[in-house]
C-alpha positions in Angstrom: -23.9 82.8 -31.0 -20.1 83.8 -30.5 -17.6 81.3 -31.7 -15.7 79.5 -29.6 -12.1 80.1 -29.6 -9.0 78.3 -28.6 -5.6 79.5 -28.2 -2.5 78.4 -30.8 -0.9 76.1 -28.0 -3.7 74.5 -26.9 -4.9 73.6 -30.6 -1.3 71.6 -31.0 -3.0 69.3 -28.0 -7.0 69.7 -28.9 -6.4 69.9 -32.5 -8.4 66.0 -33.3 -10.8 66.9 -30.6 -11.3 70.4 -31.8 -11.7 69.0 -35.4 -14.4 66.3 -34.4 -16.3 69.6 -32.6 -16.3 71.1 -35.8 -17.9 68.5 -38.0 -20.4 67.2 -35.1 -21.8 70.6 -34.1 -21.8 72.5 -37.3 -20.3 75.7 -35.9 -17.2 77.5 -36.2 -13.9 77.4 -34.0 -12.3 80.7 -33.8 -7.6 80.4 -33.2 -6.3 83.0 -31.4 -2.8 84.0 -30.5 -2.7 86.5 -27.2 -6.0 87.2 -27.5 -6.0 87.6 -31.2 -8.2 86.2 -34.2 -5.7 84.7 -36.5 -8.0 82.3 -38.1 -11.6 80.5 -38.4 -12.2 76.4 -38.8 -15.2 76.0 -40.4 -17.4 73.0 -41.1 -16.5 71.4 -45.0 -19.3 71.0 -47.5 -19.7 66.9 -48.9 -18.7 66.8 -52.0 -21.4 65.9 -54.7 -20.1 62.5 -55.3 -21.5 62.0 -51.5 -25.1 62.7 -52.3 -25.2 60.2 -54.9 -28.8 58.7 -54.9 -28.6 55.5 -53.4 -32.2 53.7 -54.5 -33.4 54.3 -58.1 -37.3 53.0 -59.2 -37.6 51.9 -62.9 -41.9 53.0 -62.4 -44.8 53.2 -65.3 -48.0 51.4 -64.6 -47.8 50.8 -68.6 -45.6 47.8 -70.0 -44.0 47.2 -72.4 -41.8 50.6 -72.1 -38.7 49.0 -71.6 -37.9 49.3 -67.6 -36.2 46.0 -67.6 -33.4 47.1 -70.5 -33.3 50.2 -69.0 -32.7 49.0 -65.5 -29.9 46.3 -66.6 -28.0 48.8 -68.9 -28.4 51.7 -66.1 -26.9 49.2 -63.8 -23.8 48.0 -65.9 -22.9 51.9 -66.4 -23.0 52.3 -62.8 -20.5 49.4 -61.9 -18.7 50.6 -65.0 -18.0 53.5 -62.7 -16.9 51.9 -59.7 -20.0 51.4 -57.8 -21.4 48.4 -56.1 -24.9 47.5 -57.9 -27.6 45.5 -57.2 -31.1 45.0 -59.4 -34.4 43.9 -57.7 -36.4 42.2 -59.6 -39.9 43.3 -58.2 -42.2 41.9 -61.8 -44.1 38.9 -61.9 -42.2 38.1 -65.0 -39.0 38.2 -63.2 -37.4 39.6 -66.7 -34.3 40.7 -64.3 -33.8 37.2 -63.1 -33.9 35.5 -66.4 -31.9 37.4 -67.4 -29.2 37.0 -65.3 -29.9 33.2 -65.5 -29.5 33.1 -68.7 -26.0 34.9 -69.0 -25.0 32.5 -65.8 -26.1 29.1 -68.3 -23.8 31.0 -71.5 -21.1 31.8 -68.0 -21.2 35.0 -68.9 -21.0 37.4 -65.9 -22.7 40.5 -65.1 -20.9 43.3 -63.3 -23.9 43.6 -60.8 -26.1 40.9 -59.3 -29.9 40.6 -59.4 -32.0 39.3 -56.6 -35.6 38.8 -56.3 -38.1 41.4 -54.3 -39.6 40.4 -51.5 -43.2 42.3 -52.3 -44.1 42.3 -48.6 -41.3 44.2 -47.4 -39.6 45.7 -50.9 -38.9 48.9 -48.7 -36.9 47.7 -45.9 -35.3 45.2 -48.6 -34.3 48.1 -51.0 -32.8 49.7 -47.6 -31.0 47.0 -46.3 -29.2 46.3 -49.4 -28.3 49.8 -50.1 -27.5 50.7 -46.4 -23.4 49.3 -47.2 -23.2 51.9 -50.2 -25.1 49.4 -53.2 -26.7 51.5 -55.4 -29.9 49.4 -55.9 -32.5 49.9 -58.7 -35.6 48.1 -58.1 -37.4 47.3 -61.9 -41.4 47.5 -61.1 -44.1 45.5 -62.8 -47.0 47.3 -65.0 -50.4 48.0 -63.8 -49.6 47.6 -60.2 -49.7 50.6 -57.7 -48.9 49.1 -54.6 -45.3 47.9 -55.6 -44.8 50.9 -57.6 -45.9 53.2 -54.1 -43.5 51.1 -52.6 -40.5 51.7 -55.0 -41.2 55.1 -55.3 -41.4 55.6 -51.6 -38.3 53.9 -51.3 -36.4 55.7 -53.9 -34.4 58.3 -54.0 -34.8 59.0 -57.9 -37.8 57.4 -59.8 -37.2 57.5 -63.6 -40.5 57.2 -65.6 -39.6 55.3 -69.1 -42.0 56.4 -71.4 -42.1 55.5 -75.4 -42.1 58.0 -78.3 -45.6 56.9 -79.4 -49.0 58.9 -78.8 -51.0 56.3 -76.8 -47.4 55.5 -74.6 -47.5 59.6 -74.1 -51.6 59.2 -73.6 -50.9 56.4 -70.9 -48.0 58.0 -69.0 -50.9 60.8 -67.5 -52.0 57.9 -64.8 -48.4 57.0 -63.9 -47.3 60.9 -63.6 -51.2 61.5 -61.7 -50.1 58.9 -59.0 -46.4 59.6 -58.4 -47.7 63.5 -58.1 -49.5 62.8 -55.1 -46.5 60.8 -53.5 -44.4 64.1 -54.4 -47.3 66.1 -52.2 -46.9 63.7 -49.4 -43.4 62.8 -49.4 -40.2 65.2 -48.7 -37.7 65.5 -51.3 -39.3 63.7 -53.7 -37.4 63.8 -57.0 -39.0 61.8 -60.0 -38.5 62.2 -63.5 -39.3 61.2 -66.8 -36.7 58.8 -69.6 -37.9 59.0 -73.4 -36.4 55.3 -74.6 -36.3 54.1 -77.7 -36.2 57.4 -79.7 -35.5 57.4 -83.3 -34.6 60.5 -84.5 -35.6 58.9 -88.0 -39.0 59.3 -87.1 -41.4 63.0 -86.4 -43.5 61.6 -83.7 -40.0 61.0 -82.1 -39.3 64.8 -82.0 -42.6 65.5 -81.2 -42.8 63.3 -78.1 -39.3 64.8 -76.7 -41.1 68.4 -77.3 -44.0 67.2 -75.7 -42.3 65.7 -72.5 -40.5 69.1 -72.2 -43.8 69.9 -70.1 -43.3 67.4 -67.5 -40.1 66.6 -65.2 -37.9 65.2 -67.2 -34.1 64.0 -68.1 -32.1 65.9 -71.0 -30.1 62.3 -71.6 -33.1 60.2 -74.2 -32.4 56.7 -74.8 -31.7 56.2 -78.2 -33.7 53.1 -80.1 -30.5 50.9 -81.1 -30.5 46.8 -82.3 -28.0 46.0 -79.4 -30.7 46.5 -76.8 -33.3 44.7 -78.6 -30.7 41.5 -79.3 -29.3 42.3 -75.4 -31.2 39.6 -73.5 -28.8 37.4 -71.5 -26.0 39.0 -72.4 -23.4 41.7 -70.2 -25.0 45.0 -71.4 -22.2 46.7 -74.0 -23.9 49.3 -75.3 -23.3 51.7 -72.2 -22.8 55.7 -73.4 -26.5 56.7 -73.1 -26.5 55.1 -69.6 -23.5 56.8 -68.7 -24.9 59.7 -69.2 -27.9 59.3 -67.6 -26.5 58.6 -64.6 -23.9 61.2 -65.3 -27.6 63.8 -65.1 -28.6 61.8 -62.3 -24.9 62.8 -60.1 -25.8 66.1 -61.0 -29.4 66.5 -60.6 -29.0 65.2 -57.0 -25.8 67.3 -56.1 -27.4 70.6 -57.4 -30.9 69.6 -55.1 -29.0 68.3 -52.3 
């Protein structure tokens, strides 16, 4: 299909109108000057700050991997950034909102708020809250596949925490097995894998992060550090790993956009 043209004194008049054709319609407008091509607008390209994922799933059907110190660490680097963050709290144990309970009783504040999922309709929830721009990162329970469907679904990015240890690496085949067949059923879907806790210290350390080299996964490991363990109620401090993480995740999700 030709491009459609429009002459130099009519583009002084059209030129917001012409513009707003442009970006709605996706094709090229074509100024010409008696009858002569003198120069092409095209439609722009978003930058990759604009595909940003919006809804990240903490997911292992496994506890005791560390989603919820994950999660709250994740979350402070990405208000640490500028963004607008908000944790759901989908476990039983409501680890998110304890601990944000606890820093409120100490009056310490947390540069993101956490709410509590509503497990009948995390989906729309998750949605709703990130529909303003909120980057939202819903931490999952263990050993329950419907709510981890449902934040998977949901997400944009699901990040898989997964411990350094050889029954963790045994136990993260059922986890990977389910979120395979959401990847075969769902478009775009874009999960990967976060070794946490990794102490260089130690061989099965290395040897997990080889191992894991077979699966999606995230260059950016979690490092095993006191400050995390000791973190609990507190405004998470310890922030470089996360900010890199999420520095991978900008650029995992502008490269696949």
């Amino acid at each position: 299909m030709a491009n459609k043209t429009v002459g130099v004194r009519s583009l002084r008049e059209e030129l917001p109108d012409v513009l707003r054709e442009v970006k709605e319609t996706g094709r090229p407008v074509t100024v010409t000057r008696h009858g002569e091509a003198l120069a092409t607008i095209v439609p722009g390209t978003l930058p990759t700050a604009a595909r940003a994922p919006r809804i990240l799933a903490l997911n292992s059907l496994k506890g005791g991997v560390g989603k919820t110190t994950i999660t709250m660490h994740l979350a402070a680097a990405i208000a640490a950034a500028g963004e607008r963050v908000t944790v759901l709290d989908a476990d039983e144990e409501v680890s998110a909102l304890r601990w944000q309970q606890h820093a409120q009783a100490d009056s310490i504040s947390l540069p993101f708020r956490v709410v509590a999922a509503d497990r009948n309709s995390l989906m729309r929830q998750a949605r709703e809250l990130a529909r303003d721009g909120t980057v939202v990162i819903i931490d999952t329970p263990p050993n329950n596949r419907e709510i981890l469907k449902s934040a998977a679904t949901v997400a944009d990015v699901v990040l898989v925490p997964v411990l350094p240890t050889a029954m963790d690496l045994d136990r993260l085949g059922t986890t990977l097995e389910l979120l395979a067949d959401l990847e075969a059923a769902l478009p775009n879907f874009n999960y990967a894998i976060v070794l946490n806790r990794f102490d260089a210290r130690k061989a099965m350390a290395h040897d997990a992060n080889t191992a894991l080299d077979r699966h999606p996964r995230f260059e950016t490991v979690i490092r095993s550090l006191a400050a995390y363990e000791r973190g609990f109620g507190t405004a998470p401090s310890e922030l470089e790993q996360f900010r890199q993480l999420w520095e991978e995740l900008l650029q995992v999700m502008g490269s696949d956009a």
